[in-house]
C-alpha positions as CSV (number, residue, x, y, z in Angstrom):
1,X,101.3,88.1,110.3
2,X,101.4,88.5,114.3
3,X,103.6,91.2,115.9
4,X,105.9,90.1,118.5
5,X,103.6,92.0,121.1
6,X,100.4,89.7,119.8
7,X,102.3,86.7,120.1
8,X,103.8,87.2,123.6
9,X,100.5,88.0,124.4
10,X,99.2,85.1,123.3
11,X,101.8,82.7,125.1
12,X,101.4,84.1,128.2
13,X,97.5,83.6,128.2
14,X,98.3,80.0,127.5
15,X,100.5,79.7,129.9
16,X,98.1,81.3,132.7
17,X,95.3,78.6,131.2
18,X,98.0,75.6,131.6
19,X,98.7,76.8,135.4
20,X,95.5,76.9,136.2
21,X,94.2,74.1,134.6
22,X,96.9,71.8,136.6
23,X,96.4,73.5,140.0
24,X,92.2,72.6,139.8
25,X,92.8,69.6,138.0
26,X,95.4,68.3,140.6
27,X,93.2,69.6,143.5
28,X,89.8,67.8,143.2
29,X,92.0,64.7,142.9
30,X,93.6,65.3,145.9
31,X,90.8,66.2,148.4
32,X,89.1,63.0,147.3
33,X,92.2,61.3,148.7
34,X,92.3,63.1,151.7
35,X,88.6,62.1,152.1
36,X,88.7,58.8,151.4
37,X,91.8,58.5,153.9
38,X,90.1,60.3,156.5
39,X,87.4,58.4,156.4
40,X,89.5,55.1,156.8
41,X,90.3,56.4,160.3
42,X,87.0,56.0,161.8
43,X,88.1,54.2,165.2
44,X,85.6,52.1,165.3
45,X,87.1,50.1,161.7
46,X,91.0,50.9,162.3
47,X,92.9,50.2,164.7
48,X,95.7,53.8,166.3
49,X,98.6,52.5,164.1
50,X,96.1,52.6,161.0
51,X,95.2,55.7,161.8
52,X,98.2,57.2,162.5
53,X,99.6,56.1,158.7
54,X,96.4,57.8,157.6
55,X,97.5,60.8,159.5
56,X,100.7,60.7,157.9
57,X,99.6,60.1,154.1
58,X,96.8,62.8,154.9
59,X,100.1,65.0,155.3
60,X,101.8,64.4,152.9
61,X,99.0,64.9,150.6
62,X,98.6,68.4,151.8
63,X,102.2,69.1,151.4
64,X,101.9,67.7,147.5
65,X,98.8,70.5,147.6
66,X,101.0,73.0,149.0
67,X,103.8,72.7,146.9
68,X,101.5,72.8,144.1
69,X,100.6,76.0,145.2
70,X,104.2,77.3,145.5
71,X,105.0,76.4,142.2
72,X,101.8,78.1,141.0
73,X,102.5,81.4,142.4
74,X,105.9,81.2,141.1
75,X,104.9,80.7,137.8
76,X,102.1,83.7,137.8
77,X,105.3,85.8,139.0
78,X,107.0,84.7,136.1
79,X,103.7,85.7,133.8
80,X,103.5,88.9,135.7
81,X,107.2,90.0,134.6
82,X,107.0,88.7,131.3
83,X,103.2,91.0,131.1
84,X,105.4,94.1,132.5
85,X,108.2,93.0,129.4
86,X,105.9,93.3,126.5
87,X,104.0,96.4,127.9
88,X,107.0,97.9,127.9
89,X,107.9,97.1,123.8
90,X,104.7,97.8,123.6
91,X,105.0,101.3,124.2
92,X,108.5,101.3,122.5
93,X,107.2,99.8,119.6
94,X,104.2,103.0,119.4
95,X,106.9,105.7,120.4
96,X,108.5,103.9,117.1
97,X,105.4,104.6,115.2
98,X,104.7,107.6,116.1
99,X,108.5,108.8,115.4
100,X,107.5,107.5,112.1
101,X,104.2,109.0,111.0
102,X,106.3,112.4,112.4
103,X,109.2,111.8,109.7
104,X,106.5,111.2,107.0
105,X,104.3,114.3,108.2
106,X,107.7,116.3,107.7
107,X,108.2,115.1,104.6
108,X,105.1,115.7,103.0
109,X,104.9,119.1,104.4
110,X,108.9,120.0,103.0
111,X,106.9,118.6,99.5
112,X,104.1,121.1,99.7
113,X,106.5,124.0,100.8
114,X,108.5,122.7,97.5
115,X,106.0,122.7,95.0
116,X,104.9,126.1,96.7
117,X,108.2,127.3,96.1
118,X,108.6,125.9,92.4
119,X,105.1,127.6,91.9
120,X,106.1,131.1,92.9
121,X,108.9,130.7,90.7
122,X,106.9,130.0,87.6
123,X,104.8,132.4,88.1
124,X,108.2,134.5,88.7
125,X,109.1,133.6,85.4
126,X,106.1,133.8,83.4
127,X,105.7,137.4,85.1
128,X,109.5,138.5,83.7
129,X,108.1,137.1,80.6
130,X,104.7,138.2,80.0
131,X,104.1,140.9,82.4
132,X,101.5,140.3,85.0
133,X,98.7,138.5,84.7
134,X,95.5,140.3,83.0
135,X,92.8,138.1,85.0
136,X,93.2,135.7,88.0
137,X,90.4,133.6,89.9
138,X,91.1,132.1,93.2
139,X,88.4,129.2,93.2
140,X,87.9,126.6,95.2
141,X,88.6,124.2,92.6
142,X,91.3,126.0,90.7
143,X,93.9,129.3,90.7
144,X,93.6,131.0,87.1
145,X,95.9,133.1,85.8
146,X,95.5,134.7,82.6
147,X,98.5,137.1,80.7
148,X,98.7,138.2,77.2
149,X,101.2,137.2,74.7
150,X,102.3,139.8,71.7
151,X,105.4,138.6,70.6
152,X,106.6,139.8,66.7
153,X,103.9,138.8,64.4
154,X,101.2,137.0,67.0
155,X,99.0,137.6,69.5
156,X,97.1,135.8,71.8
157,X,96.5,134.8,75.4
158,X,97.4,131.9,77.9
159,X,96.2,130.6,81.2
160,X,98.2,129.1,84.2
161,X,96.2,126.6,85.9
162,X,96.7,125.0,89.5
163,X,94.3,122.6,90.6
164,X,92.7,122.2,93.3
165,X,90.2,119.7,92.5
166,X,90.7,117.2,90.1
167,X,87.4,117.4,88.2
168,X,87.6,121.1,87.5
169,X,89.2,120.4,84.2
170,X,87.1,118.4,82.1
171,X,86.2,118.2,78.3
172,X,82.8,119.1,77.3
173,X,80.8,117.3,74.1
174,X,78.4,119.7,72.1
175,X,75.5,119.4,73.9
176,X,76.7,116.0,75.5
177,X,75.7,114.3,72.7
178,X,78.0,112.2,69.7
179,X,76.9,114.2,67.1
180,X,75.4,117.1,67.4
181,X,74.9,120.3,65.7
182,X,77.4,121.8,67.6
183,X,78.3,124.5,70.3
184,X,80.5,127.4,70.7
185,X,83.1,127.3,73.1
186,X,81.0,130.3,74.8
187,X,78.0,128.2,75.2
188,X,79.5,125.3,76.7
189,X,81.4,127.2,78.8
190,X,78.5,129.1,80.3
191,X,76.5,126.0,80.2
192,X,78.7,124.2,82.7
193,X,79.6,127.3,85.0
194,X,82.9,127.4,83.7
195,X,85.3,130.2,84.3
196,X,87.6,129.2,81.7
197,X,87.2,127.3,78.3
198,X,89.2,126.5,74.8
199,X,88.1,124.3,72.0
200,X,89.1,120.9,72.1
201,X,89.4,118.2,69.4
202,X,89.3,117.7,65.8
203,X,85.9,117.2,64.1
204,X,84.1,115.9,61.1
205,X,80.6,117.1,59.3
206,X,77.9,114.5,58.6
207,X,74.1,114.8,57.2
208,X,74.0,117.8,59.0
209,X,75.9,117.3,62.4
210,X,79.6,117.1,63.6
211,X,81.4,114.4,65.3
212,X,84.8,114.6,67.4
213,X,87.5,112.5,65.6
214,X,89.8,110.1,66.9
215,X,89.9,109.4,70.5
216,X,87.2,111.1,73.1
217,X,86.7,110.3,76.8
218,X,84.2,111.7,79.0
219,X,84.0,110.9,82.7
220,X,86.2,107.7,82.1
221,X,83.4,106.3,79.1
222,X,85.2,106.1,75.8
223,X,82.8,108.0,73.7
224,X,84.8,107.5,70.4
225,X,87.5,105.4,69.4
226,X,89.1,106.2,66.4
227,X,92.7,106.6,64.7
228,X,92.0,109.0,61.8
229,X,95.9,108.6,60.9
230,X,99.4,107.5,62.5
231,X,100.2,111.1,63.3
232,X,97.1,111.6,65.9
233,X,98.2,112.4,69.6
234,X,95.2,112.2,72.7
235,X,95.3,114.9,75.0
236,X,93.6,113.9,78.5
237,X,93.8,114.2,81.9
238,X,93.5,111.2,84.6
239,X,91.9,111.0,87.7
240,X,94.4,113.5,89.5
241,X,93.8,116.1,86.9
242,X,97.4,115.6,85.6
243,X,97.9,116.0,81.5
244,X,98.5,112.4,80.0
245,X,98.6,111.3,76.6
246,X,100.2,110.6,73.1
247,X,100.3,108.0,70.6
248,X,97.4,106.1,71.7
249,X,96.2,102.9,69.3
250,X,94.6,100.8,71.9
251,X,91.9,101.2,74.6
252,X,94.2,98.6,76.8
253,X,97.0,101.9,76.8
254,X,93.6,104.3,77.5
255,X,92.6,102.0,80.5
256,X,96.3,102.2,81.9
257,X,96.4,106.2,81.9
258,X,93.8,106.4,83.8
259,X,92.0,109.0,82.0
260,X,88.6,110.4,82.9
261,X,88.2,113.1,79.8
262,X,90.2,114.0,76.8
263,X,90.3,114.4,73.0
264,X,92.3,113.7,69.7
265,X,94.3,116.1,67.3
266,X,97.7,116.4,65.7
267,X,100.7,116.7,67.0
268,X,102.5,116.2,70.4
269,X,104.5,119.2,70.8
270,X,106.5,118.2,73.8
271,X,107.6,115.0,76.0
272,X,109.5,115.0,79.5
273,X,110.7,118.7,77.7
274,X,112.1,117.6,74.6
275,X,111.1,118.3,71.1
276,X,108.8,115.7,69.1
277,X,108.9,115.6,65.2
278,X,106.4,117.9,63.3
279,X,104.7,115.7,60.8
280,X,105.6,117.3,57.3
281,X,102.1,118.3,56.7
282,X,101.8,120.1,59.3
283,X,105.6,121.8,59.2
284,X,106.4,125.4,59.0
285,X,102.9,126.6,58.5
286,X,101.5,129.8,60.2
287,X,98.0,129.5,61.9
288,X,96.0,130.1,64.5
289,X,97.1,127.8,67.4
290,X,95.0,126.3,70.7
291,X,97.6,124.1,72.6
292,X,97.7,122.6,76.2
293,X,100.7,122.0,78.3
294,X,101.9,121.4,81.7
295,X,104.8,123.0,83.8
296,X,107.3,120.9,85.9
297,X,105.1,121.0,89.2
298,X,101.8,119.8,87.3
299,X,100.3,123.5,87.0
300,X,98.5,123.5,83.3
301,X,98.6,125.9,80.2
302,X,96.0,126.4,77.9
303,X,97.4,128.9,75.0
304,X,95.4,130.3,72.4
305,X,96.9,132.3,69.7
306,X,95.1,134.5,66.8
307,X,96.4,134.0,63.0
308,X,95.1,134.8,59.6
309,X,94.7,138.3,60.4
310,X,97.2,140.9,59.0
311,X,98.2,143.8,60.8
312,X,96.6,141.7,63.6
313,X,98.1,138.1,64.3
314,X,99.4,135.7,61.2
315,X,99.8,133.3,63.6
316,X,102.5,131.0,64.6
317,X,104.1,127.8,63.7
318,X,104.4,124.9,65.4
319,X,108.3,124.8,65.6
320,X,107.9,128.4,67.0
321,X,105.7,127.2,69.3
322,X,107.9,124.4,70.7
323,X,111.1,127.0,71.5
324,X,108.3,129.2,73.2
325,X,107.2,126.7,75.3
326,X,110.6,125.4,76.4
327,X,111.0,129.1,77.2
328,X,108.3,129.0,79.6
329,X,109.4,125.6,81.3
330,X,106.9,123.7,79.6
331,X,107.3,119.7,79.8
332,X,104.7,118.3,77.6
333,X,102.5,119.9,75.3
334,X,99.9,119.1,72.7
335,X,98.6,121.1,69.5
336,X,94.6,120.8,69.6
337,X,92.5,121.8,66.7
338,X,93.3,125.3,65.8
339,X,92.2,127.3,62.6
340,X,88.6,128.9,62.8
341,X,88.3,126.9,65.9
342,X,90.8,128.4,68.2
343,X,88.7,130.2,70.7
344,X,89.7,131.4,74.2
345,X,86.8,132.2,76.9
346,X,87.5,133.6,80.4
347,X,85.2,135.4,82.9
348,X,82.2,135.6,80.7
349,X,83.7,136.5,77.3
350,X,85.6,135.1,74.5
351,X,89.2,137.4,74.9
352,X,90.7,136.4,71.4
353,X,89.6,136.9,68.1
354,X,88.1,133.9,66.0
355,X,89.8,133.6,62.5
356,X,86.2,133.5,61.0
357,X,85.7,136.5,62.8
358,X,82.7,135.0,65.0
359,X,82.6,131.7,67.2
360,X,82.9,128.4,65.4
361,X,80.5,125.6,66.0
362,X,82.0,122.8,67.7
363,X,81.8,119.0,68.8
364,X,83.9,119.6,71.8
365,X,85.7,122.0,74.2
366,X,87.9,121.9,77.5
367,X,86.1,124.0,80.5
368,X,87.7,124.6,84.0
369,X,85.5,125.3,86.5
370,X,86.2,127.3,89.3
């Protein structure tokens, strides 16, 4: 579509054309007459009273070129008014715009200074909670902040992640290979650079190697696609870094999140900050617990948590875990493989302490780099 400045503009060019065009059209015309009459005169073929009529149509043709003229200029005033008009809504029409791209500017800066604002808070809150934080990195690609949790009966340790960069957070394979013979979250995390790592997925042995189970994306290829059973959840994050996932069954539903890595285990924990059913094989059962969450403004949370250990850490359940993360102003979570697996790995060393008492072997873990 043309804006009403385009389209004067146009008009007025064709106007300008149509003038002209009349005015040098008209004139050759006209001195051809005047030639041919002038040259009717010659004394020697006319007699006075001829040439005297000559005279006068001679005249007269003049005047037609002079009003001709007149009516030119008049209408090249006109043009030059109506050129003066739309330069003038021109520069209305930019003061407009740039009045605009102002409000917008504003308002994306009051949205920064808001998520700012909601992000001190948290970190208010999780601070009144946990005390303060036992580790933080300040990366280009990511803030990390790392506390302790010993609440009756558990112990572990969780990390508050903003991102900076989207493709900080990603989810590792063993080795980058679909079955492998595995590697500690350690290893992959010192493979890749990473400043922080968990385990990720659930796995399965097979003539000698392991293989992630259910759903696994890496860099936006679908590595695996499998539902081991109705009660499955995928934990991923798009292209913004943002936590999506759940109850995936098709790769159509994959395609519209938008994710670029994730992995499969059982169950969702939270949704939009409400409670989702624990499957009855999984209820009321103490273990050791990796899960992955996000806050309100986005910020992400990776919590590990020791079990199977007494006098230690017994662990914690997963209805236990859902009030917690409510607690913390958590609005979705997911429980990742847990058991001998749960792992936690930040600035160089693994912080918790492995049920099996060493690092488990696995097909997959989540790395943020720094």
């Amino acid at each position: 579509m043309f804006t009403r400045f385009q389209l004067g503009i146009a008009g007025i060019l064709a106007a300008v054309l149509v003038a002209m065009g009349v005015f040098h059209a008209r004139t050759p015309a006209l001195l051809g007459d005047a030639e041919r009459t002038l040259l009717d005169t010659d004394p020697v073929r006319l007699s006075a009273l001829e040439a005297a009529k000559a005279l006068e149509e001679t005249g007269a043709v003049y005047g037609d070129m002079a009003e001709t003229a007149g009516v030119s200029e008049a209408r090249l005033a006109d043009i030059r008014d109506s050129i003066a008009e739309l330069i003038a809504l021109a520069e209305e029409e930019k003061n407009r715009t740039a009045e605009q791209q102002a409000a917008v500017d504003r308002m994306i800066a009051e949205s920064e200074e808001q998520r700012r604002k909601t992000g001190d808070v948290l970190d208010q809150v999780l601070s009144n909670i946990l005390g303060e934080p036992i580790g933080q990195t300040f990366g280009k690609r990511a803030t990390i902040k790392v506390f302790t949790l010993k609440e009756a009966g558990y112990r572990g340790y969780m990390a508050k992640v903003k991102l900076h960069d989207p493709s900080a957070v990603r989810l590792v394979l063993s080795h980058d290979k679909v079955g492998d013979k595995g590697e500690t979250t350690s290893q992959a995390a010192k493979r890749t650079g990473a400043k922080l790592a968990i385990n990720g997925g659930g796995f399965a042995k097979a003539k000698g190697l392991i293989y992630p189970m259910g759903i696994t994306v890496v860099d936006g290829e679908i590595k695996t696609f499998d539902i081991p059973g109705d009660d499955w959840s995928f934990i991923g994050f798009d292209a913004k870094g943002r936590l999506v996932g759940g109850n995936i069954k098709t790769k159509e539903e994959l395609r519209k999140l938008g994710v670029r890595h994730g992995a499969s285990f059982v169950p969702t924990l939270l949704k939009d900050g409400k409670k989702q059913k624990i499957p009855s094989k999984w209820a009321n059962r103490r273990e050791p617990r990796t899960m992955i969450g996000h806050f309100s403004n986005g910020d992400l949370l990776f919590i590990v948590i020791d079990g199977r250990q007494k006098d230690y850490s017994i662990g914690v359940t997963l209805e236990e875990a859902q009030d917690k993360l409510i607690e913390w102003n958590v609005r979705d979570a997911y429980n990742l493989d847990g058991g001998g697996s749960s792992t936690f790995y930040y600035n160089g060393k693994v912080l918790n302490r492995p049920s099996d008492g060493k690092e488990r072997l696995l097909a997959s873990n989540i790395v943020v780099l720094p």
